[in-house]
N, C-alpha and C positions, 0 to 999 in steps of 0.2 A: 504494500500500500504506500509504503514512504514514506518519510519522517514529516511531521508537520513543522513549519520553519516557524523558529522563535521568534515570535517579532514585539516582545517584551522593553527591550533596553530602550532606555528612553533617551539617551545620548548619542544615539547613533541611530542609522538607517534601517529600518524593520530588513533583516534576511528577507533576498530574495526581492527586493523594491527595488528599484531604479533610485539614483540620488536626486536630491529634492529638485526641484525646479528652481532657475535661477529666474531673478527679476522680480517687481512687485506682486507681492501676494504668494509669491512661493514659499516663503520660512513658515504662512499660517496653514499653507494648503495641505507641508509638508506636518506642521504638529497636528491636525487634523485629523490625517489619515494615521497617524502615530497612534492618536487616542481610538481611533476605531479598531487600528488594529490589537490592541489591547482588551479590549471588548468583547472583542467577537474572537480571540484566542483563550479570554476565558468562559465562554459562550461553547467555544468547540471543545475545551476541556471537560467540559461536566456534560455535553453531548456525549462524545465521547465514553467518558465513564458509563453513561446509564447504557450505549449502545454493546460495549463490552461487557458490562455485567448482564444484558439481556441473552449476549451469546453463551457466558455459562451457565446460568439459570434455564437455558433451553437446553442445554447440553446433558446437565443434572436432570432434567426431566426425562428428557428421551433414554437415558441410561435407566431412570427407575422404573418409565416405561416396559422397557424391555427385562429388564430381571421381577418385575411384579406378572407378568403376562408367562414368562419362558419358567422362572422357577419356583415364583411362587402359585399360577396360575391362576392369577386375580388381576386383570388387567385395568388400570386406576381410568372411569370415564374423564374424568375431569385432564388428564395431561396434553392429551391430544389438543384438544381447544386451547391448553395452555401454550403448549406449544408454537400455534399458529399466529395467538395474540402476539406471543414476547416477539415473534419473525417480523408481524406487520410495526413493529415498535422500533426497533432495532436497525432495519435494513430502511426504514424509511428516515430515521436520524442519521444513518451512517451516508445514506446519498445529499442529504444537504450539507455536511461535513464536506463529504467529497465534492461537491457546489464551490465553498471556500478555497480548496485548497488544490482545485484542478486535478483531481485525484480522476474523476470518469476517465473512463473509456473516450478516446477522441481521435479522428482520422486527419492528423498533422501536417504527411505529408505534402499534400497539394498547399494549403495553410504557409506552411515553412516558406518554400518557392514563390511565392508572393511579392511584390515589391511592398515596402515598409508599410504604405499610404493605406494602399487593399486591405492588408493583412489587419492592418487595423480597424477599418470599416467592417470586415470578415466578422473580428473580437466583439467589435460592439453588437453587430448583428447578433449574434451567435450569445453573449450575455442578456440582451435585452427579449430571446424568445426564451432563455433558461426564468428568466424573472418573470415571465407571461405565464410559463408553465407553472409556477411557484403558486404566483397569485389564483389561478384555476383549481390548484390544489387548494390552495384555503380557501374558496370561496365552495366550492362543492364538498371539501371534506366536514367544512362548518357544516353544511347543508344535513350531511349524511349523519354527521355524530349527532345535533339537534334532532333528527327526525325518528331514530334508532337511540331516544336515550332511556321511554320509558319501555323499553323492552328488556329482557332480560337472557341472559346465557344461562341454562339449565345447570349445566356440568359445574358451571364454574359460581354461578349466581351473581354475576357484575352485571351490569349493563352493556347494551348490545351496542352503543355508542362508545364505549373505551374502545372498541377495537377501531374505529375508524378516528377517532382522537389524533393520533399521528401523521393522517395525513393533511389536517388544518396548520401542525403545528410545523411541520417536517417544509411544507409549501410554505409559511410566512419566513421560515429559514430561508429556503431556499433564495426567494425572492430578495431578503435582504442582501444574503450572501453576490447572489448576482447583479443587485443596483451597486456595490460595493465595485464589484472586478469591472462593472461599466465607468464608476469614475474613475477607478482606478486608468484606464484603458485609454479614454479620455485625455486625463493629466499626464501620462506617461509614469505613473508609479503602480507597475503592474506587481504582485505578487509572478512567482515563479511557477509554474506548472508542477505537477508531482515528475512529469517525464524530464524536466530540464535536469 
């Protein structure tokens, strides 16, 4: 996946930034994006955490899963659903993480061979339909958790709305995460891609 770049140090240039811009308004544009990135590195830390502990807490399930069904020969209703919730939880915070930090899947090389000017219009393109998609996610994942909240999940007894929870919250990430790489893109203080 790749290391997420430190962009903490407040005296020097966020890893992975281009150096500030020179001229009026560059030393505010530069502490600016200083303070965001700080924000949203502690934003992706605690994503993070909950999307890693989603994966062993699914891992531990699936494991008791299968030794409650194979030895003990009581297979537990409720993990399966369990299972499925912590996925839609996890992989839906782990892709707006990867929103941030260029982590997706992307087909570069045409991108690369670009003249500078393209390549850039390419960037903003390509950030400003990631942030369309974001906002879609939260406008219809809102939708679906409100509308799915006074129902219930048997196995598990939560509401039928936590499982679509993620995708309001995962899309308002997203979005942010991409209006962020469009200024960024813009000013020329790009974060670095996870492939550079």
């Amino acid at each position: 996946m790749g290391d997420i770049p430190d962009m903490t140090q407040p005296d020097t240039p966020p890893t992975g930034t281009s150096p500030p811009q020179a001229g009026p308004g560059g030393g505010r544009l530069a502490r600016s994006f200083a303070v965001a990135a700080r924000v949203f590195e502690a934003i992706g830390k605690i994503v993070l955490l909950i999307s890693g502990t989603g994966i062993v807490a699914m891992t531990l399930i699936i494991g008791w899963h299968v030794f409650a069904r194979r030895v003990l020969n009581d297979t537990p209703n409720w993990s399966e659903t369990s299972t499925v919730l912590i996925m839609f939880w996890y992989s839906l915070l782990g892709a707006a993480i990867g929103v941030r930090y260029r982590m997706h899947i992307g087909l570069v090389f045409v991108r690369d061979r670009m003249p500078p000017t393209l390549r850039k219009v390419v960037d903003c393109f390509t950030h400003a339909v990631v942030a369309a998609v974001g906002v879609l996610l939260l406008c219809y994942g809102t939708e679906m958790a409100q509308s799915t909240w006074d129902q219930t999940i048997p196995t598990v007894g939560i509401p039928v709305g936590i499982q679509y929870l993620p995708f309001p919250i995962a899309g308002a990430l997203i979005a942010i995460f991409a209006v962020e790489l469009l200024l960024r893109t813009l000013s020329g203080q790009e974060l670095e891609g996870a492939w550079n």
